[in-house]
C-alpha positions as CSV (number, residue, x, y, z in Angstrom):
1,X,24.3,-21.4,2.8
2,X,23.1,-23.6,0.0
3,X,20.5,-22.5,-2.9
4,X,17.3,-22.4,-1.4
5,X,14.6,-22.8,-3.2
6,X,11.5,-22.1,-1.3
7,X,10.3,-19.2,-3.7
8,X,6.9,-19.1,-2.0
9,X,8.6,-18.8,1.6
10,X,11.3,-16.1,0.8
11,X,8.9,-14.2,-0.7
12,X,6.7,-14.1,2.0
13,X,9.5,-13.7,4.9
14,X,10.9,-10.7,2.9
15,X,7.5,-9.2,3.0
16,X,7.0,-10.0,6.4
17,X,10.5,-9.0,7.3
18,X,10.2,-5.3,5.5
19,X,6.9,-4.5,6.8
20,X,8.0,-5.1,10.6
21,X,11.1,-2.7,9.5
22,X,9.0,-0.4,8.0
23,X,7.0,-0.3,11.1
24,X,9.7,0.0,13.5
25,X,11.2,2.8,11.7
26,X,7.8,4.6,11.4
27,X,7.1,4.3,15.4
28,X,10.6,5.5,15.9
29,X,10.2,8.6,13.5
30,X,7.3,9.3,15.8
31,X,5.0,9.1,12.8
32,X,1.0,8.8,13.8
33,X,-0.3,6.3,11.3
34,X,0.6,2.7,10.0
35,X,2.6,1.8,6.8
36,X,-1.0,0.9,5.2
37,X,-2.9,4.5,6.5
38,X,-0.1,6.2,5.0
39,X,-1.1,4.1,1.5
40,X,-4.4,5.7,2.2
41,X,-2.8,9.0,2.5
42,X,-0.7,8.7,-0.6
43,X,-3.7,7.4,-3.1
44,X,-5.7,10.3,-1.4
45,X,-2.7,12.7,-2.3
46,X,-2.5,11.6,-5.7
47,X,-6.3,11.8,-6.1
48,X,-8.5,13.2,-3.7
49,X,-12.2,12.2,-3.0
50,X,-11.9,8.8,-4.0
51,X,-15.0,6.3,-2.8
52,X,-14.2,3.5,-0.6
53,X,-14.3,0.8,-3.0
54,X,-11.3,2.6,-5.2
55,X,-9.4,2.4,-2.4
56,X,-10.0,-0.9,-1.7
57,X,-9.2,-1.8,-5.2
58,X,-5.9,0.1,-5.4
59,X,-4.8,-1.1,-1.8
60,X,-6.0,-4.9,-2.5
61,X,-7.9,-4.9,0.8
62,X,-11.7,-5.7,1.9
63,X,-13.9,-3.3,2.4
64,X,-14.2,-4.2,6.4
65,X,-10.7,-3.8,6.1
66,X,-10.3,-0.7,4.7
67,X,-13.3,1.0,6.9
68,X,-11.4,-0.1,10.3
69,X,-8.1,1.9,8.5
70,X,-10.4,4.9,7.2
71,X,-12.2,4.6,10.9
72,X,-9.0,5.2,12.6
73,X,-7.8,8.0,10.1
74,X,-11.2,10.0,10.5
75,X,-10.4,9.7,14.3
76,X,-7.1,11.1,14.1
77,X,-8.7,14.0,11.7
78,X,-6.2,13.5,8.8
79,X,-9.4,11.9,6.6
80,X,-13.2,13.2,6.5
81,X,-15.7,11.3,4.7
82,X,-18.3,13.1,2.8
83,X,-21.5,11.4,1.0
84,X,-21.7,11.2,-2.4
85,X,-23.8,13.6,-4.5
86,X,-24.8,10.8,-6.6
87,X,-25.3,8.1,-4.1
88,X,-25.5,9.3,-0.6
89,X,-24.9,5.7,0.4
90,X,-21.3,5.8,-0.8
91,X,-18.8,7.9,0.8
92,X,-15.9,9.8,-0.9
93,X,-12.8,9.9,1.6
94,X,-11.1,13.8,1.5
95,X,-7.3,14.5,3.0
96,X,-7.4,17.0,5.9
97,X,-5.1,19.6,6.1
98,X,-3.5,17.4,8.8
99,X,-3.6,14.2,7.1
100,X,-1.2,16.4,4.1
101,X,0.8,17.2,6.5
102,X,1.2,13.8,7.8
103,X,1.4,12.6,4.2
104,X,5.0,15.1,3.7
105,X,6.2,14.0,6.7
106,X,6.0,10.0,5.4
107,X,6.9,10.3,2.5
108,X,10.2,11.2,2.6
109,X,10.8,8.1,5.3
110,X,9.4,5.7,2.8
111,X,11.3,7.2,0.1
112,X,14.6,6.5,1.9
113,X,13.7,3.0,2.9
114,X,13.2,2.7,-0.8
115,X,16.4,4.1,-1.6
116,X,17.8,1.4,1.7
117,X,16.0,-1.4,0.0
118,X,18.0,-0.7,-3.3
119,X,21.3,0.2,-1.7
120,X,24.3,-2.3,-2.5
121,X,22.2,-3.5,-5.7
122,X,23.1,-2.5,-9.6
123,X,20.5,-0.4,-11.6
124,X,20.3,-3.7,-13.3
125,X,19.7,-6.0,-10.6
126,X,17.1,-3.5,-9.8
127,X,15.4,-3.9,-12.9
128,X,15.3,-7.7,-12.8
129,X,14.1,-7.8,-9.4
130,X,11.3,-5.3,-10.4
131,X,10.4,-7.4,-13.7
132,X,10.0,-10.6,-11.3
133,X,7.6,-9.1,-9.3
134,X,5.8,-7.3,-11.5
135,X,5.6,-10.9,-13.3
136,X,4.1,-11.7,-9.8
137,X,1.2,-9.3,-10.3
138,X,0.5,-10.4,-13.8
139,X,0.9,-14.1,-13.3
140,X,-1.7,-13.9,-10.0
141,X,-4.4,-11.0,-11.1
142,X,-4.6,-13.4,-14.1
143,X,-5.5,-16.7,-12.6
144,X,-8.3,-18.0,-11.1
145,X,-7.9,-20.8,-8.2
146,X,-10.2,-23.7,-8.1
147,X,-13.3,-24.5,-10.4
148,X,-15.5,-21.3,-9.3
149,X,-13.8,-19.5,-7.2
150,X,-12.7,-15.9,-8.3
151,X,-9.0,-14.5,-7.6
152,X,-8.5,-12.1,-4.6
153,X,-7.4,-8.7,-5.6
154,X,-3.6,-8.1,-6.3
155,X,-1.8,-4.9,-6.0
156,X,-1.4,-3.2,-9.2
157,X,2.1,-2.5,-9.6
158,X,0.6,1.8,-9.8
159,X,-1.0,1.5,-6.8
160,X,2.3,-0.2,-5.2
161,X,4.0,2.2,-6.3
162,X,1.9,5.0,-4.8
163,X,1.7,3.1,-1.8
164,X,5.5,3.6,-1.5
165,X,5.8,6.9,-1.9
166,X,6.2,7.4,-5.8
């Protein structure tokens, strides 16, 4: 198979191609919630209580977005939302005992597709490959498309890393 190129296209098919493996494995480990609710479940972990916006933010997702993944977590009871003290039109989102345990029992699947995803690679290669996409988040967070318009939120490489399980 020749060189190809198509940075833009590889990019996006390995994405495409992980998350639908992630997903499969998930529904086969019987898990209850989506690679992106357990992202939700991870930031939660890491901090608790966090409003809506910081999780849309760290997840680099609209809010509508992120209230149909919060909407479906509250109805599973692994998240509660709770007013703020401050502003009771903004919600903080807390872990339920339920949603930890969900969270324990995730984690250690996404830390082995991790370890998967790294098999057959040097430490090195690793590195480089980690460098490029962090180079990804730096390059894009940075620059703004068009005359006016602003640039959509990126995932910071942090909150990737929380997302997977770090």
């Amino acid at each position: 198979m020749k060189n190809d190129d198509r940075v833009i296209y590889l990019v996006f098919m390995a994405q495409q191609k992980l998350r639908t493996y992630i997903t499969n494995v998930l529904l086969a480990e019987g898990i209850k919630v989506t690679l992106g609710q357990a992202g939700i479940l991870f930031l939660l972990q890491q901090h608790d209580g966090q409003t809506m916006t910081e999780l849309s933010k760290a997840l680099a997702v609209e809010n509508p977005t992120l209230t149909g993944l919060i909407d479906r977590l509250e109805r599973s009871a692994f998240v509660r939302r709770q007013a703020g003290l401050e502003d009771r039109r903004s919600f903080k989102i807390y872990l339920t005992p339920d949603g930890i345990n969900e969270c324990e029992i995730v984690k250690p699947i996404i830390q082995r597709i991790n370890n998967e995803i790294k098999s057959g690679f040097s430490k090195e290669e690793i590195e480089v490959f980690k460098n490029v996409l962090q180079g990804f988040f730096k390059k894009f967070d940075k620059r703004k498309v068009g005359k006016t318009a602003a640039p959509l939120p990126i995932y910071q490489a942090g909150s990737v890393h929380r997302l997977c399980g770090g």
